[in-house]
FIGUFI-581656 format. One record per atom (N, C-alpha, C, O): x, y, z. Coordinates in steps of 0.1 Angstrom, whole numbers, plus 5000, padded with zeros to 4 digits. Example, Ala and Ser with C-alpha at 12.3 -4.5 7.8 and 13.67 -1.06 7.14 Angstrom:
2
513249435078;512349555078;513249675078;514249675085;512849785071;513749895071;512950005079;513450115080;
***
This chain:
297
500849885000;500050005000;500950125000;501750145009;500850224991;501350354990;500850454999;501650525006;499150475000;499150575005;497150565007;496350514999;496950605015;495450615026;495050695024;495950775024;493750755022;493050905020;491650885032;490850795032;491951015042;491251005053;490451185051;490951275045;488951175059;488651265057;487951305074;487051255081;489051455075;488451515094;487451565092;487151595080;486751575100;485551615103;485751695117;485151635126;486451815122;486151935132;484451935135;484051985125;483651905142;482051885135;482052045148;482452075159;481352095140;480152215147;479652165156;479552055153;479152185170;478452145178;476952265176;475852245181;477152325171;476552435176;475152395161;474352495160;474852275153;474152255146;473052225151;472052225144;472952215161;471752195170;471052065167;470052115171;470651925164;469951845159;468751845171;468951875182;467651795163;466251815173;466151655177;465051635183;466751555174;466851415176;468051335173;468951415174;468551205168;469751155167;469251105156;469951015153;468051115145;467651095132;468451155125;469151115115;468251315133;468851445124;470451445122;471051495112;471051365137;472351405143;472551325130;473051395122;472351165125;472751045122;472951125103;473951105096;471451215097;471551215086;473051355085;473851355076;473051435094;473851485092;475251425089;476151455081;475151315097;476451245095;477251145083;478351105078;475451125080;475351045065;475751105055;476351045046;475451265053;475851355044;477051375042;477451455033;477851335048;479451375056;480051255047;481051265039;479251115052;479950995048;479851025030;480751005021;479051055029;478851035009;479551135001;479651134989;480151255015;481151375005;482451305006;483351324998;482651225017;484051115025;484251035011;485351025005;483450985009;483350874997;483850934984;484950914978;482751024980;483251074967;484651164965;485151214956;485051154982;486451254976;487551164980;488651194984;486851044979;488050884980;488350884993;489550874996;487650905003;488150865014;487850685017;487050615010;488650665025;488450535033;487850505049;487550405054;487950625056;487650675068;487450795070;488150885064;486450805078;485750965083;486150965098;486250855104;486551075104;487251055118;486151175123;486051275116;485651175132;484851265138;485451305150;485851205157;485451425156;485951415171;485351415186;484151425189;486351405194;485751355212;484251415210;483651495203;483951365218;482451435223;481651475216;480751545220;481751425201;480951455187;478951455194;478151525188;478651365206;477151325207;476751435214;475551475214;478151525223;477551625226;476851715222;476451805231;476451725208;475551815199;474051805205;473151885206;474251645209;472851615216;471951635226;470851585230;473051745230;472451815243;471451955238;470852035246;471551945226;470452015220;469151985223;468352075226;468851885224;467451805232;467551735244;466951625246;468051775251;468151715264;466451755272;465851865270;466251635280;465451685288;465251825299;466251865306;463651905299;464552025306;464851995320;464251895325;465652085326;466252015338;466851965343;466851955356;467751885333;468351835333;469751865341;470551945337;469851765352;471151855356;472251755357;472051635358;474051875356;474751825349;475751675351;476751635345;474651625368;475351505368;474751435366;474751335373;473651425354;472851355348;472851355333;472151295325;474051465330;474151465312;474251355306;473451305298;475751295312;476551175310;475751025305;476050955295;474250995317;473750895318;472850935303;472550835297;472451035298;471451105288;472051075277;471451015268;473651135277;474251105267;474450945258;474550915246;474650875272;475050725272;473750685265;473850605255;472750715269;471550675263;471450685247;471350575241;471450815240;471650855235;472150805222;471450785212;473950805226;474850745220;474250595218;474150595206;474050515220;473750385217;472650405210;472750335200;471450495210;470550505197;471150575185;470850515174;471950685185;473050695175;473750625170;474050645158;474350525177;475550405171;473750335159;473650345147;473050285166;472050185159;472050215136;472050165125;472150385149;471150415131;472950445120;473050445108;473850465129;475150495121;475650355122;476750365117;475350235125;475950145121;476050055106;476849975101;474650105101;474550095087;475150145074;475050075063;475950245074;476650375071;477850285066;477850245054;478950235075;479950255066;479950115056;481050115049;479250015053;479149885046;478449965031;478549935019;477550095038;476650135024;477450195019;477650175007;478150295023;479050395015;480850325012;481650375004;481150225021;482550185020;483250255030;484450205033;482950355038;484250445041;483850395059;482750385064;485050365063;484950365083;484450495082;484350575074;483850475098;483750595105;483850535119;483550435125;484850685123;485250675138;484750765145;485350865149;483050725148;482250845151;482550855167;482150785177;483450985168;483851045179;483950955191;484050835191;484051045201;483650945214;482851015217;482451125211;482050915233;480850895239;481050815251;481750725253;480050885259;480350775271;479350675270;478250675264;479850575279;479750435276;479650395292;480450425300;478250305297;478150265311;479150165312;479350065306;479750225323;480650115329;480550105347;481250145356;479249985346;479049935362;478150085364;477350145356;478550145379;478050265380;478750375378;478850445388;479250405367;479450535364;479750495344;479150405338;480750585339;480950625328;482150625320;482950695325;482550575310;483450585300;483450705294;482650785297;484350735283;484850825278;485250775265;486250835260;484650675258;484850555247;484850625234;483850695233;485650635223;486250635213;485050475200;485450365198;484150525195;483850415190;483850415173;483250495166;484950285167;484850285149;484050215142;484450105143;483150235135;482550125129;483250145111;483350225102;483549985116;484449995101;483749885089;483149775091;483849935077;483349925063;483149775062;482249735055;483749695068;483949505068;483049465080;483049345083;482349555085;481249525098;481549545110;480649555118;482949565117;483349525132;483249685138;483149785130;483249685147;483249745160;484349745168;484949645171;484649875172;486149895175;486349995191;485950115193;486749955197;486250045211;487650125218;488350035222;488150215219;489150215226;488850335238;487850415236;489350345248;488450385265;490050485263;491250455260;489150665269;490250725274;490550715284;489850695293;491950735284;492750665301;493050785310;492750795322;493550895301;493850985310;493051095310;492951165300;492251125322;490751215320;491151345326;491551355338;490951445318;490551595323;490351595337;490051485341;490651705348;489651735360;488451775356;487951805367;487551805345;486251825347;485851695346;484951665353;486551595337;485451455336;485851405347;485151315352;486551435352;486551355370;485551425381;485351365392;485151545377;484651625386;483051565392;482051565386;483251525408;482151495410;480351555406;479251495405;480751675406;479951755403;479051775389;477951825387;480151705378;479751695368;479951585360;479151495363;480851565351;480651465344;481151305349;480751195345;482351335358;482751195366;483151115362;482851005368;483851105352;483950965342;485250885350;485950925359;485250735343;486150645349;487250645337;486850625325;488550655340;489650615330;489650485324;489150385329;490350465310;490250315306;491650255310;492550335314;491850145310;492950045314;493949945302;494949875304;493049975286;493349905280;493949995265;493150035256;495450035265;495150045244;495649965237;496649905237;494249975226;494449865217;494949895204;494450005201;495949825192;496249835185;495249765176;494349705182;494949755159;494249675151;494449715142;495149815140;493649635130;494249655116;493149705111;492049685116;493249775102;492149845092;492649885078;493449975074;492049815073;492149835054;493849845052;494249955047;494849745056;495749665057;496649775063;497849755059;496549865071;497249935080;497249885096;496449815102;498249925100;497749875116;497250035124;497250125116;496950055132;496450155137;496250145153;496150035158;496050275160;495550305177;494950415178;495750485171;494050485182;493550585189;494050605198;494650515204;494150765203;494550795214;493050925216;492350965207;493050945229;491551025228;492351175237;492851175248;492151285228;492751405235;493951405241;495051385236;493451435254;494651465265;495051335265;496051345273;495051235263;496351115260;496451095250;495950985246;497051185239;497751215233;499051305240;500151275236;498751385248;499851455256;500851365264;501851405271;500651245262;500951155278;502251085270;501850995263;503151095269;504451025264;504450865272;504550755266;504350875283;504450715291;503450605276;503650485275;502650675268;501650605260;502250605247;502250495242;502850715241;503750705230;504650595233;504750515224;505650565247;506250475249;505850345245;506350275236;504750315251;503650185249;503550095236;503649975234;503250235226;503450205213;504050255202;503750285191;505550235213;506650225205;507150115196;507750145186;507050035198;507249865193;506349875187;507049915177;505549885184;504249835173;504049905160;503049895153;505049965159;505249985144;503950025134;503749975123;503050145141;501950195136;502350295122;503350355118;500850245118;500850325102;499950455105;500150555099;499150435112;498050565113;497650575131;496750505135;498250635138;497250705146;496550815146;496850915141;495250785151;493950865152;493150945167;492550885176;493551095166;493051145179;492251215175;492451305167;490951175180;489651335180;489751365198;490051295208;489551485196;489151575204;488551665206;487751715199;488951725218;487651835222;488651955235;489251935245;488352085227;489652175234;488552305237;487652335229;488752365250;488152505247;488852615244;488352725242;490052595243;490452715240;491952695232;492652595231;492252815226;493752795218;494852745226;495652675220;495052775236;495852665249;495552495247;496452415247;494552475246;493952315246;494452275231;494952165227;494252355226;494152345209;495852275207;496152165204;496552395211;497852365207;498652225217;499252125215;498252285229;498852095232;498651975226;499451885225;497151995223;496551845217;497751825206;498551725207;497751965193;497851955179;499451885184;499951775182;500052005190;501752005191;501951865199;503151845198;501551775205;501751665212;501751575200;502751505197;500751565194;500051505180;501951465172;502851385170;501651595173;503151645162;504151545165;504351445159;504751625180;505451495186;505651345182;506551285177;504651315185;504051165186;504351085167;504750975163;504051155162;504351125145;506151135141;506751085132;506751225153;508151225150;508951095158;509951035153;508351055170;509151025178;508250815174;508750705176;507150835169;506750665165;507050635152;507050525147;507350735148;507850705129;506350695122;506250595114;505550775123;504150715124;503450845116;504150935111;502250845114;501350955106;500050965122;499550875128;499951125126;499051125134;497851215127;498251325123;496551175125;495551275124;494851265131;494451165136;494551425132;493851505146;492751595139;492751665129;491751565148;490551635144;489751695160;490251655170;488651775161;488751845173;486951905174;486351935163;486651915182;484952025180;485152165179;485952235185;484352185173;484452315174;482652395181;481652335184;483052535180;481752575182;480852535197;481452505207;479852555196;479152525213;477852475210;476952515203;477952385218;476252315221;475252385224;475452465234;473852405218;473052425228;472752415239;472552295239;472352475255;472152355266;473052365274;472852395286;474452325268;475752285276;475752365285;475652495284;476052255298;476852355309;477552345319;477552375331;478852245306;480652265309;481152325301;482152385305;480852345287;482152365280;481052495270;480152495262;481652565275;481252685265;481852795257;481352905255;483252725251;483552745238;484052565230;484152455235;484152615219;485252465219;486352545203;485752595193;487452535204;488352575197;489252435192;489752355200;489352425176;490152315173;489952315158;488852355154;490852275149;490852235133;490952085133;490451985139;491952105124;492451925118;493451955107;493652035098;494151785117;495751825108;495951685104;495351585107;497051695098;497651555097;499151555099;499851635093;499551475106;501151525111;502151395108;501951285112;503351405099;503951295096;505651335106;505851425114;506451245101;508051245107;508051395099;507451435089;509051455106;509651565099;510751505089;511851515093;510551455075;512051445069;511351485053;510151495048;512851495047;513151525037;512251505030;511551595027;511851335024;510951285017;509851315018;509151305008;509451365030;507851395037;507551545035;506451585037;508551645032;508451825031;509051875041;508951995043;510151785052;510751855062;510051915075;510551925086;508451965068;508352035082;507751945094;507951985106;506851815090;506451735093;504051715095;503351645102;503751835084;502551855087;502351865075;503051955069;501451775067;501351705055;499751765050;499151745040;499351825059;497451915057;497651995069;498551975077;496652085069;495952095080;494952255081;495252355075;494052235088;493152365086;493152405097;492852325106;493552545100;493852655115;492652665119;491652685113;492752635132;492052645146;491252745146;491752855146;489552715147;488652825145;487552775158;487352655160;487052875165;485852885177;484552825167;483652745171;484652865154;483352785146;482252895149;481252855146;482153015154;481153125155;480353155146;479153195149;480753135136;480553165121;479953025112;479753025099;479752945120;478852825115;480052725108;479752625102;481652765111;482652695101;482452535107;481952505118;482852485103;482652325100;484052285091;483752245080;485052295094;486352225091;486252135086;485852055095;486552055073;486151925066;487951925059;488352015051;488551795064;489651795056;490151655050;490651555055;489951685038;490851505029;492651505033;493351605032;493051395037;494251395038;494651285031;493951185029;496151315028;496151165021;497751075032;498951125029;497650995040;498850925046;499750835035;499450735029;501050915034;502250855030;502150695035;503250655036;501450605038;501850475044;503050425037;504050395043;502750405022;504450335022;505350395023;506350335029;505550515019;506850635023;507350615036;508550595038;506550625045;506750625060;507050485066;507550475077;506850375059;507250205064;508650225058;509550155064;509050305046;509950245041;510950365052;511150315063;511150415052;511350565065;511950455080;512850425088;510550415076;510650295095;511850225097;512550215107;511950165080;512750065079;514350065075;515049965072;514750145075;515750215075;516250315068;517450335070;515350415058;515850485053;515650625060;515750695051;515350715072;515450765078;516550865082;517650805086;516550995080;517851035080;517651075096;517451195096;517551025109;517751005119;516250945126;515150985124;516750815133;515250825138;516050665147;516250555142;516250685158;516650535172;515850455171;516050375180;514950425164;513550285165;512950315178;512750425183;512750175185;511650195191;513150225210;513650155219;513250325207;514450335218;513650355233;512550405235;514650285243;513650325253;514750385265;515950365263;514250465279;515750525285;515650415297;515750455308;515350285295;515550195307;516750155317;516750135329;517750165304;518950185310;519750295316;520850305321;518750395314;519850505321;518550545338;517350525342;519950615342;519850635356;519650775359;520650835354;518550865366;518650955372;519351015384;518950975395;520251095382;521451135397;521251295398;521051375388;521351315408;521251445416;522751485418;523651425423;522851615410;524551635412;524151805419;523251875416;525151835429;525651905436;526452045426;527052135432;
***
């Protein structure tokens, strides 16, 4: 394989849907422009169901979103599970929380073109999703690697993307595509996500795309901006343009109704062949086990 054509999706929150019929056809419209402009995957980002707080019951209060949303989301997955076998293309429709026992996930879910179901749980959670007060979510314990349309691939969800101890992890595994959606409020959030992203593509030998919400929910009442584009971030080298950012569309609040929609296309074979030794610097999968931290005077 030479090369992957992926299409972000920054999604608007601020579209308001009056049910998850609307949320789903919206999403359907997305899959059929994904298609026709050769994509193979649509990547939506974190908290994409949050739009659904457009219809929340009234009164709802905010340690009761989560269980609303969970709801929710599972009538959403039903009607988008159809989608990507009819059009061809995955979709990695955002995350969503997910009951786990008594409380909540932060679940990352793909439904891909060959039928399967793909789950990956964020590990390292915001203080608001910990916040008793509000959304409370439980960390995941597991990341998983898998293959998709003969790539191997991992998700990472937001802020672990920031976490290097996790870059470590999947250092050895010799990924072709990592996939982060998220959700930032502000140009601070924006750039760690993006610039960690970056990182993570230099230091795994790897291709990262990042996609993000933009705009504000109806309703909502945690997050009342959301700031983010979509990029696609390879190794910094020669073969690749040096700089190491192969797309990408600048970080907008979405005020203005913008909806960031980006085709990318991943170097996969350029970047295996990169892996494999042609790299004008790059240690494999190096790790600092052997070295020792000393306190000098």
């Amino acid at each position: 394989m030479q090369d992957y054509a992926v299409a972000l999706w920054a999604l608007n929150l601020g579209f308001a849907p009056d049910g998850c019929e609307a949320f789903a056809a919206h999403v359907e419209a997305r899959m059929r422009e994904a298609r026709d402009g050769g994509a193979k995957l649509l990547v939506l980002p974190e908290y994409a169901v949050e739009a659904c707080l457009s219809f929340k019951p009234a009164g709802l209060k905010p340690t009761e979103e989560m269980d609303f949303l969970a709801k929710v989301g599972l009538d959403l997955l039903e009607l988008l599970r159809p989608l990507p076998a009819k059009y061809g293309v995955s979709l990695l429709a955002g995350s969503m929380p997910i009951a786990r026992g008594a409380g909540h996930s932060n679940t990352a879910v793909l439904l891909t073109a060959d039928g399967r179901e793909i789950r990956q749980d964020k590990m390292s959670l915001t203080p608001g999703e910990m916040d008793p007060e509000a959304w409370q979510l439980q960390g995941g314990q597991e990341l998983k690697t898998f293959e998709l349309d003969g790539l191997k691939v991992a998700i990472l969800i937001c802020l672990d993307v920031e976490m290097p101890a996790l870059s470590c992890l999947l250092a050895r595994e010799r990924l072709d595509l990592l996939l982060v959606p998220s959700m930032t409020e502000m140009l601070s959030g924006y750039h760690r996500v993006f610039d960690c992203a970056k990182a993570r593509a230099i230091e795994l030998m790897t291709c990262v795309a990042v996609c993000g919400t933009v705009g504000r929910t109806p309703g909502t009442t945690q997050i009342e901006t959301n700031v983010s584009g979509a990029s696609l971030f390879t190794p910094c080298e020669e073969a690749l343009g040096f700089k190491g950012v192969a797309a990408s569309i600048a970080p907008t609040r979405g005020d203005n109704g913008e909806n960031p929609f980006l085709f990318v296309t991943v170097p996969v074979g350029k970047v295996r062949q990169l892996r494999d030794g042609e790299a004008e610097v790059w240690p494999g999968a190096w790790t600092a086990g052997h070295i020792v931290v000393t306190k000098t005077d």
